[in-house]
C-alpha positions as CSV (number, residue, x, y, z in Angstrom):
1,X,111.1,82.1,71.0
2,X,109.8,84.4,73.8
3,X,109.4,81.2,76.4
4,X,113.3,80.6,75.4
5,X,114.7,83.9,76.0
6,X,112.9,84.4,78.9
7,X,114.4,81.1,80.2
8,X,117.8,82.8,79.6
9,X,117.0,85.5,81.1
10,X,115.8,83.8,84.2
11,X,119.1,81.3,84.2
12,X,121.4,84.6,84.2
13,X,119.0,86.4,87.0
14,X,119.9,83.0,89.2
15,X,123.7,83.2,88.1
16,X,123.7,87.4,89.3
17,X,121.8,86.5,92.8
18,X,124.2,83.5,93.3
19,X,127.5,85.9,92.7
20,X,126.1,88.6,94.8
21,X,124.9,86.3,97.6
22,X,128.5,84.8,97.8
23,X,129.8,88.7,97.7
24,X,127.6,89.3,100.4
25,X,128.8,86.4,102.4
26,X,132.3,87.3,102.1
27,X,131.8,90.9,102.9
28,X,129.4,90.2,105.8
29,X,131.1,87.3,107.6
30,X,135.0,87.7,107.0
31,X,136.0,84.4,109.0
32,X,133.9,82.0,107.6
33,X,136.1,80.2,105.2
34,X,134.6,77.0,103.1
35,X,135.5,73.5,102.5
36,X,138.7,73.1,99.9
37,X,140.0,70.4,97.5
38,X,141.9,68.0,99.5
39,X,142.9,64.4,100.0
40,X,144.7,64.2,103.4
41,X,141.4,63.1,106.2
42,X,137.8,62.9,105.1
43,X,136.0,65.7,104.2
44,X,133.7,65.0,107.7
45,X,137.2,65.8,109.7
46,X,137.8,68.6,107.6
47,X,134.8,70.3,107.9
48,X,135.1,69.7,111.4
49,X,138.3,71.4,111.6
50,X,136.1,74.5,109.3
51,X,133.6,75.0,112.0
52,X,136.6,74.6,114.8
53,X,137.9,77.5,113.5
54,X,134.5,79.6,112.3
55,X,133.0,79.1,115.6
56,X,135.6,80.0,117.6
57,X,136.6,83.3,115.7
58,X,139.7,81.5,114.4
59,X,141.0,84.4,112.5
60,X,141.7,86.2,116.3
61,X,143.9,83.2,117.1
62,X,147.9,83.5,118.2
63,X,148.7,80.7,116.1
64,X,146.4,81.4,113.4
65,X,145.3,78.1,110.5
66,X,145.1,79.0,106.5
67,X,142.0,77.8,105.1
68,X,140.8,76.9,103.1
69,X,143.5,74.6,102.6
70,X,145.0,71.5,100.9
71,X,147.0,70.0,103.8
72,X,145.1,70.2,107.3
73,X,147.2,67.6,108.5
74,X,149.8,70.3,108.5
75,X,147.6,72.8,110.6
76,X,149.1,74.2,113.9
77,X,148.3,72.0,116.8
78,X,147.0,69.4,114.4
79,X,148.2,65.9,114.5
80,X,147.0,62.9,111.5
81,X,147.8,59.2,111.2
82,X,146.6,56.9,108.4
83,X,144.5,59.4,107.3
84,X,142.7,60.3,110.4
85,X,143.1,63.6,112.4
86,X,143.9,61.8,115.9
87,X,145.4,64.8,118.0
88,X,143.8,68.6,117.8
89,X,146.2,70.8,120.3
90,X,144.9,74.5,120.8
91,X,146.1,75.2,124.3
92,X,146.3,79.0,124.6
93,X,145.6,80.1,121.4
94,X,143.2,82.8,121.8
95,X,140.1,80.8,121.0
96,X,136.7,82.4,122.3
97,X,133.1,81.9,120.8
98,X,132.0,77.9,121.7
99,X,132.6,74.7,120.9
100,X,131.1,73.3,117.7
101,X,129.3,70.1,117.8
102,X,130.8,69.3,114.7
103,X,133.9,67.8,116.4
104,X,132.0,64.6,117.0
105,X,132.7,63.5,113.4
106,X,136.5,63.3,114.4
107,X,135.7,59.6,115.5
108,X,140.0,58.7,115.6
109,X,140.6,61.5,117.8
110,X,142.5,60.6,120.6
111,X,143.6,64.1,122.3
112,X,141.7,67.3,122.3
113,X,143.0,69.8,124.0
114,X,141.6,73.5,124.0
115,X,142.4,74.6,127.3
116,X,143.0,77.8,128.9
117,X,141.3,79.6,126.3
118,X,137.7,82.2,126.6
119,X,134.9,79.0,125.5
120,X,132.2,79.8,126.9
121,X,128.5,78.0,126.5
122,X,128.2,74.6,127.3
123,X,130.0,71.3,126.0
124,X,128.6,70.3,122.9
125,X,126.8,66.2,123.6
126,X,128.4,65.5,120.2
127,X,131.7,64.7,121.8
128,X,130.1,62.2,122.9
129,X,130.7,60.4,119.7
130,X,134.5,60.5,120.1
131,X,134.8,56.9,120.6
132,X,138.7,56.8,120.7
133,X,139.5,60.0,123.2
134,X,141.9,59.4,125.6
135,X,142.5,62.7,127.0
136,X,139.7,65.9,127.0
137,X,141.2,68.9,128.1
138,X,138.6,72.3,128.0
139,X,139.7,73.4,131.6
140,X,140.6,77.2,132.1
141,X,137.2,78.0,130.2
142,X,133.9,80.2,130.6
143,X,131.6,76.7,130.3
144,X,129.0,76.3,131.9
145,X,126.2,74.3,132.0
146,X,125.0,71.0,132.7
147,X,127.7,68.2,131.9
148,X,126.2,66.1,128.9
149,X,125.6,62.4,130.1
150,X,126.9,61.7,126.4
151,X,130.3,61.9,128.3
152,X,129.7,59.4,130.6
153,X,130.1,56.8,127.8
154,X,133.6,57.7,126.4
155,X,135.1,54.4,127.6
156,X,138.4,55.2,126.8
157,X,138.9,58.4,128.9
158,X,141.4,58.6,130.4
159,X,141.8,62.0,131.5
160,X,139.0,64.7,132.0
161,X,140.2,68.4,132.7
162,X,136.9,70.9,133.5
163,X,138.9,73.2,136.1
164,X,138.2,76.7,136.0
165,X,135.2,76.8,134.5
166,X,131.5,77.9,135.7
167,X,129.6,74.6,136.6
168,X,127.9,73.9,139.3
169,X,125.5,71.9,140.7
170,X,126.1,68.5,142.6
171,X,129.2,66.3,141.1
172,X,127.7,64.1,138.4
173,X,127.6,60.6,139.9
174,X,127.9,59.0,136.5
175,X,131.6,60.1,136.0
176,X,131.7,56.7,138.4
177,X,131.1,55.1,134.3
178,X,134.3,56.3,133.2
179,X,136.2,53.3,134.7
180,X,139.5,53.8,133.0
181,X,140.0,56.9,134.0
182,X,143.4,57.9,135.9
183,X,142.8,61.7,136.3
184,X,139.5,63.7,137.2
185,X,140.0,67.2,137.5
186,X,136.8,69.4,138.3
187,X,138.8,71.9,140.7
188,X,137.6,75.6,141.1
189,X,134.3,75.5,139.6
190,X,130.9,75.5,141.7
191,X,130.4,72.2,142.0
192,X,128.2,71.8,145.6
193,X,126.7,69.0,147.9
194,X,129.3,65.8,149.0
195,X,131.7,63.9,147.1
196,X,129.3,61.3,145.1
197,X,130.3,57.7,146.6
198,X,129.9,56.5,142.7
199,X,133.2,57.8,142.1
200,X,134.8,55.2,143.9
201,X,134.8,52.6,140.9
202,X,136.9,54.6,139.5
203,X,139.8,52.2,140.8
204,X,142.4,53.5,138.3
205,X,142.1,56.8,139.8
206,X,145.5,58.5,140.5
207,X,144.6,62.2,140.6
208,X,141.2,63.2,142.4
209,X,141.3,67.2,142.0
210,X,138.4,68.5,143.6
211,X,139.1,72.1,145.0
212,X,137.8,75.4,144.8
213,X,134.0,74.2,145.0
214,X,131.1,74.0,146.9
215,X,131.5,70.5,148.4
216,X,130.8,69.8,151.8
217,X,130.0,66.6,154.7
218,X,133.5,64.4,155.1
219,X,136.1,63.1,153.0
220,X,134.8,59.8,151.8
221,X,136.8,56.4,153.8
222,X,136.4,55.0,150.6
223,X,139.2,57.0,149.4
224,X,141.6,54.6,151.1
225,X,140.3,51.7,148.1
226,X,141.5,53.6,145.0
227,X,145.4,52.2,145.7
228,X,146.1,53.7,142.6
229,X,145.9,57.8,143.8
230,X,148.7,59.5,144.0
231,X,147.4,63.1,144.1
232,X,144.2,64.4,146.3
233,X,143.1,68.1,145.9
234,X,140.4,68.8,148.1
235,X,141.0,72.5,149.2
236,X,139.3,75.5,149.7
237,X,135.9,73.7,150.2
238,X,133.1,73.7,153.3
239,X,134.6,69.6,154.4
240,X,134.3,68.7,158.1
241,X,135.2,65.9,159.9
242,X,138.2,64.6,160.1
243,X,140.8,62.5,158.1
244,X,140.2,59.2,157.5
245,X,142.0,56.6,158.7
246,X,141.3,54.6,155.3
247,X,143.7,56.8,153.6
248,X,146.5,54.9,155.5
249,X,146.2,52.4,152.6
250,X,147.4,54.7,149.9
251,X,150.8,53.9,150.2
252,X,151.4,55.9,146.8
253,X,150.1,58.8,148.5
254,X,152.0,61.7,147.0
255,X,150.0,65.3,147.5
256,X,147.3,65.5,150.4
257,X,145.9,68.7,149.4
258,X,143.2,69.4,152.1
259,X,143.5,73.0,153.4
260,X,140.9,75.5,153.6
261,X,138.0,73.4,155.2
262,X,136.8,73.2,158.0
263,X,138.3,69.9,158.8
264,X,138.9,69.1,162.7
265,X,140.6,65.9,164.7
266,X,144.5,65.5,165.1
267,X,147.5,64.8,162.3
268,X,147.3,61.3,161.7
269,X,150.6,59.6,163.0
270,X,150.3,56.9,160.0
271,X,151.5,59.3,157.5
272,X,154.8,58.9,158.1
273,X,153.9,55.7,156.4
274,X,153.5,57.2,153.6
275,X,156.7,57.2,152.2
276,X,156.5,58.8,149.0
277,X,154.4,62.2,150.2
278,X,155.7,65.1,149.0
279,X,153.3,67.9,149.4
280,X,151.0,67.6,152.6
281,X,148.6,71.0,152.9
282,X,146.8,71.2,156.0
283,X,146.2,74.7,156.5
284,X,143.5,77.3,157.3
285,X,141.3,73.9,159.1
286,X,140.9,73.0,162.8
287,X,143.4,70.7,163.5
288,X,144.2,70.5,167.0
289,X,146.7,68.6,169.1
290,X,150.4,68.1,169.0
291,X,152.2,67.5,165.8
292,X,153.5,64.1,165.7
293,X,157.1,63.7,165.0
294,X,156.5,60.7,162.4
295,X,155.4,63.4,159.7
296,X,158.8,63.9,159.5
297,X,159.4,60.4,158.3
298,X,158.4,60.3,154.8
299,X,162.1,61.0,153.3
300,X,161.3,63.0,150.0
301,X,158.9,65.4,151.4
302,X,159.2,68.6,150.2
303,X,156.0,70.7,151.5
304,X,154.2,71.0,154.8
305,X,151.8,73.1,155.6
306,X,149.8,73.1,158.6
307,X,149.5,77.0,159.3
308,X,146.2,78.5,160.6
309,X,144.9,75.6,163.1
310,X,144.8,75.1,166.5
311,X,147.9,72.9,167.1
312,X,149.8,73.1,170.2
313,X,152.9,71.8,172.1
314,X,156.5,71.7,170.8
315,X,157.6,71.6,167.1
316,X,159.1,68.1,167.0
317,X,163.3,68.7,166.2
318,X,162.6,65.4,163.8
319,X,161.8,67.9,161.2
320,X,165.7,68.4,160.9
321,X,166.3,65.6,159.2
322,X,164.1,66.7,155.9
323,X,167.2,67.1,153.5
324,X,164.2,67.7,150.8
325,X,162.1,70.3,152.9
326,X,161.6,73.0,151.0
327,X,158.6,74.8,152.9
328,X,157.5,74.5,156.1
329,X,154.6,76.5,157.1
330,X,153.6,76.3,161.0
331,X,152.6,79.3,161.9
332,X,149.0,81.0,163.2
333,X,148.8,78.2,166.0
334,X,149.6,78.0,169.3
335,X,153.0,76.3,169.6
336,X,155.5,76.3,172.3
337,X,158.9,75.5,173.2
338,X,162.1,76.7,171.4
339,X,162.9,76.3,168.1
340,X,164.7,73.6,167.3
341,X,168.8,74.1,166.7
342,X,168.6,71.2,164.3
343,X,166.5,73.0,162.1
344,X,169.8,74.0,160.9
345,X,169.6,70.5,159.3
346,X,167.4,71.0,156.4
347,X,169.5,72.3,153.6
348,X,167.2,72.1,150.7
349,X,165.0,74.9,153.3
350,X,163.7,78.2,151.2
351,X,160.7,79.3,153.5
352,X,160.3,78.5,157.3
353,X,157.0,80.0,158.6
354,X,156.8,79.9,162.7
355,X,155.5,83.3,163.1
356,X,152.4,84.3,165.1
357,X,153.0,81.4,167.8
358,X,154.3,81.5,171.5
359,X,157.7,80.6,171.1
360,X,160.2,81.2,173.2
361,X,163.9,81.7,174.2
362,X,166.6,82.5,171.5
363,X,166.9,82.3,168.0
364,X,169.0,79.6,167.5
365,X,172.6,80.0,165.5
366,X,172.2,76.9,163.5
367,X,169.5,78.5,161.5
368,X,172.4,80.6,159.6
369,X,173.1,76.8,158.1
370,X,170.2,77.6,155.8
371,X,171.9,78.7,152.7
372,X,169.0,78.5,150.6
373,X,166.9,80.4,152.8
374,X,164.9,83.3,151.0
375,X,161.8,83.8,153.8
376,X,162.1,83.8,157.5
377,X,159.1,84.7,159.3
378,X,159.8,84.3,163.4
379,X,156.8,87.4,164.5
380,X,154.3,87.3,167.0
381,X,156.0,84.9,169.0
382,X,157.9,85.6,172.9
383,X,161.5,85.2,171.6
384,X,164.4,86.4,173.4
385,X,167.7,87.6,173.6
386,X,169.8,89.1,170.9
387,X,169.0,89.0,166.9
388,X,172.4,86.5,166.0
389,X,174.5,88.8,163.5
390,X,175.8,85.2,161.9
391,X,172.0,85.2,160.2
392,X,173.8,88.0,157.9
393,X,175.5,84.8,155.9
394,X,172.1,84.0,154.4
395,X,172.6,85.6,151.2
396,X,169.7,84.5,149.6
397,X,167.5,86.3,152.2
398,X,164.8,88.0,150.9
399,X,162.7,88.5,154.0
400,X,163.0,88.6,157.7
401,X,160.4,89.1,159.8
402,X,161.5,89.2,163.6
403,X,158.6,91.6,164.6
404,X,156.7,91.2,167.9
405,X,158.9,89.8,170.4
406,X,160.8,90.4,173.1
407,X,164.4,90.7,171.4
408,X,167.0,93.1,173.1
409,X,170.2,94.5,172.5
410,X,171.8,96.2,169.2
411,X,170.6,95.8,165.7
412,X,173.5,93.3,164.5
413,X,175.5,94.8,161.6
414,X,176.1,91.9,159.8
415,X,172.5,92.5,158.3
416,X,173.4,95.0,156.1
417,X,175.6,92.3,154.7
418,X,172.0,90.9,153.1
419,X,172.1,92.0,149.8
420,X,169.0,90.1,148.8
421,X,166.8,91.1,150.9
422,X,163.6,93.5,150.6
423,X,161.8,93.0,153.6
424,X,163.0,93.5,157.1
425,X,160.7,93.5,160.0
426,X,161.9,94.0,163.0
427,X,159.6,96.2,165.2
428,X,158.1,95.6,168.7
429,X,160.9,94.4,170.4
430,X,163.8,95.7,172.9
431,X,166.2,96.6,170.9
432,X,168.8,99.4,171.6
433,X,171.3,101.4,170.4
434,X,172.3,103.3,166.8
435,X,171.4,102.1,163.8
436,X,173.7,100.3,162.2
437,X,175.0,102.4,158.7
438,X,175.5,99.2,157.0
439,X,171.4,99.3,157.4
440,X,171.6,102.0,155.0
441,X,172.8,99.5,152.3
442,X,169.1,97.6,152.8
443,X,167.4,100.7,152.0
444,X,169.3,101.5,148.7
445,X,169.0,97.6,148.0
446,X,165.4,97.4,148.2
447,X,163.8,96.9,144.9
448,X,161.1,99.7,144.1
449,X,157.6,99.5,143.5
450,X,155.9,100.5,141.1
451,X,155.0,104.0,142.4
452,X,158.8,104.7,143.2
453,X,158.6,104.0,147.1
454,X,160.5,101.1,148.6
455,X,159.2,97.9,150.2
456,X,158.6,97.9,154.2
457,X,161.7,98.3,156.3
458,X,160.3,98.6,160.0
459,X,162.3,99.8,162.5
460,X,159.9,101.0,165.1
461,X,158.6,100.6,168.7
462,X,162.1,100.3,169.8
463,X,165.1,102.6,171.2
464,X,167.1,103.0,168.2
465,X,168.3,105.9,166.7
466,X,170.1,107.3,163.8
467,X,171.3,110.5,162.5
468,X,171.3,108.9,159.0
469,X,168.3,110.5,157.1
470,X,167.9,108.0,154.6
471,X,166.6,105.5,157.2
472,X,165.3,107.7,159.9
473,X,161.4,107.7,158.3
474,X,161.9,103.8,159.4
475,X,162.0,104.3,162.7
476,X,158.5,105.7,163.4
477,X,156.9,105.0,166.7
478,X,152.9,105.6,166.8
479,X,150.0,103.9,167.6
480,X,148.1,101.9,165.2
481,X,145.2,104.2,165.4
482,X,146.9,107.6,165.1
483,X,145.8,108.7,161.9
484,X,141.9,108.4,163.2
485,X,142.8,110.3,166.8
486,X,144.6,113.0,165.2
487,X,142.0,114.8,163.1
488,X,141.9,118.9,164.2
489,X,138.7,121.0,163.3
490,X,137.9,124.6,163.0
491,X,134.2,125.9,163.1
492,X,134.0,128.3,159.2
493,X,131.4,131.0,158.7
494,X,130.6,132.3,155.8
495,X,132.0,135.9,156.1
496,X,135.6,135.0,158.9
497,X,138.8,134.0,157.3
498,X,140.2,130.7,159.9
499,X,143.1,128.9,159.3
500,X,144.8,125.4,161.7
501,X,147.5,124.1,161.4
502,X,148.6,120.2,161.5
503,X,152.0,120.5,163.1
504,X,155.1,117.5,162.9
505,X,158.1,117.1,163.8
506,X,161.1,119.3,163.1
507,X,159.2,121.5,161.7
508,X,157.1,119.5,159.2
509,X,152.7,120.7,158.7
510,X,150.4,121.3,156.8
511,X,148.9,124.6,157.2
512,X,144.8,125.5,155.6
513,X,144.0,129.0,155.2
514,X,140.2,129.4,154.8
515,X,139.0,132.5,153.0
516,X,135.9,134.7,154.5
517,X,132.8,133.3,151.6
518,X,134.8,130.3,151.4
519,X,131.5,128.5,152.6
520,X,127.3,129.5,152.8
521,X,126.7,128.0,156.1
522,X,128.9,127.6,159.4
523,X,131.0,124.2,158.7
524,X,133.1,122.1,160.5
525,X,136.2,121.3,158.7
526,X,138.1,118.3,160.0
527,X,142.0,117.8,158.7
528,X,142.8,114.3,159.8
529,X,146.9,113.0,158.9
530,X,146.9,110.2,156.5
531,X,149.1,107.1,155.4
532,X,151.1,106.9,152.2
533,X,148.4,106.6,149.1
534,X,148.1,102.5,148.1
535,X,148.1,103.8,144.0
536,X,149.6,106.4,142.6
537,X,150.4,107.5,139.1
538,X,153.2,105.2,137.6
539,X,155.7,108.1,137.2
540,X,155.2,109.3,140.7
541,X,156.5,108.5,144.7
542,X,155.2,109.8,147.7
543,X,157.0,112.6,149.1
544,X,155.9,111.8,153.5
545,X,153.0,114.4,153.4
546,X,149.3,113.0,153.3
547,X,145.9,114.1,154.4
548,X,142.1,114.4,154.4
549,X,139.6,116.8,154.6
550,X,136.0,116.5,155.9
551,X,133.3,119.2,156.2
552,X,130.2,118.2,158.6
553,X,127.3,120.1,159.5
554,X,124.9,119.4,162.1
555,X,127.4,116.4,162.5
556,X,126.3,114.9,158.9
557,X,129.4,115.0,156.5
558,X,129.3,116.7,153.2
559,X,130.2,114.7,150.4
560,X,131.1,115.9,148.1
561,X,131.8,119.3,149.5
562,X,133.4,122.2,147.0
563,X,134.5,125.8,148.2
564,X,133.1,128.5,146.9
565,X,136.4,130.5,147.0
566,X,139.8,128.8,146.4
567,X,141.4,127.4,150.0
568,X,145.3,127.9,150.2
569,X,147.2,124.9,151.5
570,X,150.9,125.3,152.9
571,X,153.1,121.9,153.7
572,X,156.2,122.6,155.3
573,X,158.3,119.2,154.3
574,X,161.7,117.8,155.6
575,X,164.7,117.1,154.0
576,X,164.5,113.4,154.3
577,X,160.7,113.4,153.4
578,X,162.1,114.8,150.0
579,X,165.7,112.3,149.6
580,X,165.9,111.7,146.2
581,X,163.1,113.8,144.8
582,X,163.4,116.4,142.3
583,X,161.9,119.1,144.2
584,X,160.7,121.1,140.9
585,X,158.2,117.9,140.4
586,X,156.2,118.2,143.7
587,X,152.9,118.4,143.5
588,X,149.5,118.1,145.9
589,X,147.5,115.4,144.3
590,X,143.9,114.9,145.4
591,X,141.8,112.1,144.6
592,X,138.9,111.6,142.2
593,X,138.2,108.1,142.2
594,X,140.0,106.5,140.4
595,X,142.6,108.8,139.8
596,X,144.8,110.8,141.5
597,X,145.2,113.9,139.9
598,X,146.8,117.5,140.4
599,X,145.0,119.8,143.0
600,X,145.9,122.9,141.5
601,X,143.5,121.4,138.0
602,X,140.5,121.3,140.7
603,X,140.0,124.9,140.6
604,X,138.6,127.1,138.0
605,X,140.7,128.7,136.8
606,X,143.3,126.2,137.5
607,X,145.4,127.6,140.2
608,X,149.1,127.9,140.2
609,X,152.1,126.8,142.5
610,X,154.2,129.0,144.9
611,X,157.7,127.1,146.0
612,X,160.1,128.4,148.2
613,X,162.6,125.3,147.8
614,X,165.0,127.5,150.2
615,X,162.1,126.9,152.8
616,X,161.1,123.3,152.3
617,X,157.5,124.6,151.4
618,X,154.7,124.4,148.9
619,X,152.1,126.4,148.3
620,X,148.9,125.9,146.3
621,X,145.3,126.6,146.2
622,X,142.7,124.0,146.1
623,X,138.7,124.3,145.5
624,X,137.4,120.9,147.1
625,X,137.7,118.0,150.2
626,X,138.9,114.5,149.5
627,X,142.1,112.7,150.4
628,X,145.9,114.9,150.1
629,X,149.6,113.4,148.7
630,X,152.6,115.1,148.2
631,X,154.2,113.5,144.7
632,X,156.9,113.8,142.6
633,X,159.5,112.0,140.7
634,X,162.0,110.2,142.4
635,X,165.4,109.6,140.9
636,X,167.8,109.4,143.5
637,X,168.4,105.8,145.4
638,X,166.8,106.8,148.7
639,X,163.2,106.9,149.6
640,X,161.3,106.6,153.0
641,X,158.4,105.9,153.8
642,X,157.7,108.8,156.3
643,X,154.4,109.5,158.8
644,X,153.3,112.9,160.3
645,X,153.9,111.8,164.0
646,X,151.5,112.3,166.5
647,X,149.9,115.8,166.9
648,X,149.3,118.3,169.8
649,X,146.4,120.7,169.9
């Protein structure tokens, strides 16, 4: 009788621990969920889909599954046929955590796609046992790790997506195994050392996207036997050589992505063979030589870059015939000649890129044919004669950059007739002559930044002139270098009060008055003029005024440097510093990286404000050196970006 109750006893002890254990569980780890009843794909698949979904903190996703649950075939991203789960689709979806080998038992799968997502640890070797993938897509990732050679033997691949990952190493020569394979994408990852020369049995091939690694020596000639390619990404790697003439054969060829090397030789004439290119990226290599005018052959090419080489000679007037041109990017080489009137031609034309060359005579008229135009970049270059006012019919201008020629006369009118644009450049040249008012119209037009100011409209190093002050601040005329040659100092003992002054313009400074105990020691104080802030607090626009100030002794800067008696600054502003502002709002804002905040809080106790709005001045007291701004809100529709000009002693 005692054995048997103590049996009992024992039997409900078991029972208690099992229900607190599964108490436990469900309390301690809230996203694991457990296998249910159901009838849909074996319960191997379905648990695969449980540990999907517990190891990748599945309760955190956008599009979030119910499990436990009778119907995983109906599961978001999900797809079953005769019982099988055949298609998982997770692209997105907020997974993070790793992938679980379980996956392997889903041996009808055919797609799995978890791609840009936060996986990070390496790929499990169980999908490996995916005998029926097609298509593998875990790029935009944190993997890492080496590639498991279980891969190499899905022979049905078809695609394999890695991009944007963390692996490294060499290339694996075994993906040269997965012969069906039409796409191999491996791009920006750390891949490192050449191409592997196995790869070339993969003669299905028609997308090779290799950029953003490590990979260096020559593009492989055996390139030109995979007939099938229709896309080569090669960029931003350490290549050299040049191009091979192999790639001739692919007559395919649709993208030649190869810039960002450090790739050398001359632009093939065969590829205006090539008749369906579309995109051809050159750039940022050492290309030298003419261009040849048969690039302009291939009839549906939309892209060409060849920006940032060495190339010289004339730009060949055969690209006027590119009715599907959409970008053309020549600039940052060392061309000649005119432009070409019969670039004029290309209709289809957004973004023509010639600047920083040595172009020369006129800007031609038939460039105010482009009626799709949005970017025109002609810098740097040794243009002539007067900016055409007919280039104020390209209403879908959103930049012009003329800056750095030799372009005389009057600022033509008709630009203000540019409702589009945001970003006119045309300083360093000749011209003459009042400003335009219709000019005015760009600077009320010009969409704000963030911080409130608006984006560059440069009028200066010329001989214009306005009495308008909403677009006077654009006409500033300085050297690059004036903020560094500007700097006044003042020698400050500890018991003489000094003051200087950093004088503008009409009447602008900036004015520090240094009380006697200020400092302990005889300091230098340097004020040196600064340039508009780069950040500023989200509610706030610069109001013209900026500055720094240093304190050396024995020629060794202080830093961080704090007064021992408050310091008084006094900025004098101008009307059209201020156009626009509500003058109650300005404040001095110093900053403390990363912030700028509100001088006057610097001090202890926090010091207060003196305005004379009648005067166009501030005053306030501040307690330590770093970098100046005048802020404020801005809510009228002008604002200028504004310079202290250069300073006398």
């Amino acid at each position: 009788m005692l054995a048997h109750r103590t049996r009992l006893h024992f039997i409900a002890y078991l029972t208690l621990c099992l229900a607190l254990l599964l108490a436990l569980l469900g309390a301690w780890s809230p996203r694991l969920v457990v296998l249910a009843e159901q009838s849909q794909i074996p319960a191997s698949e379905y648990g695969a889909l449980v540990a999907l979904y517990n190891s990748t903190a599945g309760a955190n996703w956008t599009n979030k599954w119910t499990l436990p649950t009778a119907s995983p075939c109906s599961l978001y991203g999900v797809t079953c046929a005769s019982g099988h789960v055949t298609r998982i689709s997770l692209y997105q979806n907020g997974l993070t955590g790793q992938i679980p080998g379980e996956l392997g038992a889903l041996d009808h799968m055919t797609m799995l796609m978890l791609a840009n997502n936060a996986l990070e640890g390496q790929i499990p070797p169980e999908l490996g046992e995916l005998d029926a993938i097609e298509y593998l897509y875990l790029g935009l990732n944190l993997l890492s790790g080496p590639i498991p050679s279980e891969l190499f033997g899905l022979a049905n691949l078809r695609v394999l997506q890695l991009d944007h990952n963390q692996f490294g190493g060499p290339i694996p020569p075994e993906f040269g195994a997965l012969g069906n394979l039409t796409a191999l994408v491996l791009a920006n990852n750390q891949f490192s050392g050449p191409i592997p020369s196995e790869l070339s049995s993969l003669t299905q091939l028609e997308a090779l996207e290799l950029g953003s690694n490590q990979l260096t020596g020559g593009i492989p000639t055996w390139l030109g036997s995979l007939t099938h390619l229709r896309d080569i990404g090669l960029a931003h790697n350490g290549l050299t050589g040049s191009i091979p003439t192999e790639l001739s054969q692919l007559v395919g060829l649709q993208d030649l992505i190869i810039n960002h090397n450090q790739l050398s030789g001359t632009i093939p004439t065969w590829l205006g063979d090539l008749s369906d290119l579309r995109v051809l990226s050159f750039s940022n290599n050492a290309f030298a030589g003419e261009i040849p005018s048969e690039i302009a052959t291939p009839p549906l090419i939309e892209m060409i870059f060849l920006d940032h080489n060495r190339l010289t000679g004339a730009i060949p007037p055969a690209f006027g015939s590119l009715a599907e041109l959409w970008v053309l990017n020549l600039s940052a080489n060392e061309l000649s000649g005119s432009i070409p009137p019969a670039m004029g031609n290309c209709d289809s034309l957004n973004t023509l890129y010639l600047n920083d060359n040595r172009l020369t005579g006129e800007i031609p008229l038939a460039l105010a044919n482009l009626d799709n135009l949005e970017s025109l970049y002609l810098g740097g270059n040794e243009l002539t004669g007067a900016i055409p006012g007919a280039l104020g019919s390209l209403l879908s201008l959103e930049t012009l950059r003329l800056n750095d020629n030799s372009l005389a006369g009057t600022l033509p009118s008709e630009l203000g007739n540019l409702v589009a644009l945001r970003d006119l450049d045309v300083s360093h040249n000749a011209l003459s002559g009042p400003v335009p008012s219709s000019i005015t119209n760009l600077v009320s037009l010009a969409t704000p930044f963030p911080w409130g100011w608006v984006p560059p409209v440069d009028l200066g190093y010329n001989a214009l002139w306005t009495n308008d002050l909403g677009v006077r601040a654009f006409l500033t005329d300085k050297d690059p270098d004036w903020a560094s040659t500007q700097g006044l100092e003042v020698v400050v003992t500890p018991d003489a009060l000094a003051e200087f002054t950093l004088a503008g313009s009409e009447g602008s400074s900036i004015a520090i008055q240094i009380p006697a105990g200020a400092v302990t020691d005889p300091t230098r104080l340097v004020i040196i003029p600064a340039t508009e802030p780069t950040t500023a607090p989200a509610s706030l626009s610069f109001a013209g005024q900026a500055f720094t100030l240093e304190a050396y002794r024995d020629d060794v800067r202080l830093e961080p440097f704090a007064f021992e008696q408050p310091v008084t600054a006094t900025l004098d502003y101008l009307d059209w510093q201020i156009l626009g502002f509500d003058e109650a709002t300005l404040k001095l804002y110093v900053w403390e990286d990363p912030d700028w905040v509100d001088a006057a809080a610097t001090c202890s106790p926090p010091s207060s404000y003196v305005r004379e709005p009648e005067l166009n001045r501030l005053r306030v007291a501040i307690c330590h050196l770093s970098e100046y701004a005048l802020l404020g809100v801005h809510t009228g529709q002008y604002h200028s970006t504004a310079y202290l000009p250069v300073m006398m002693k």
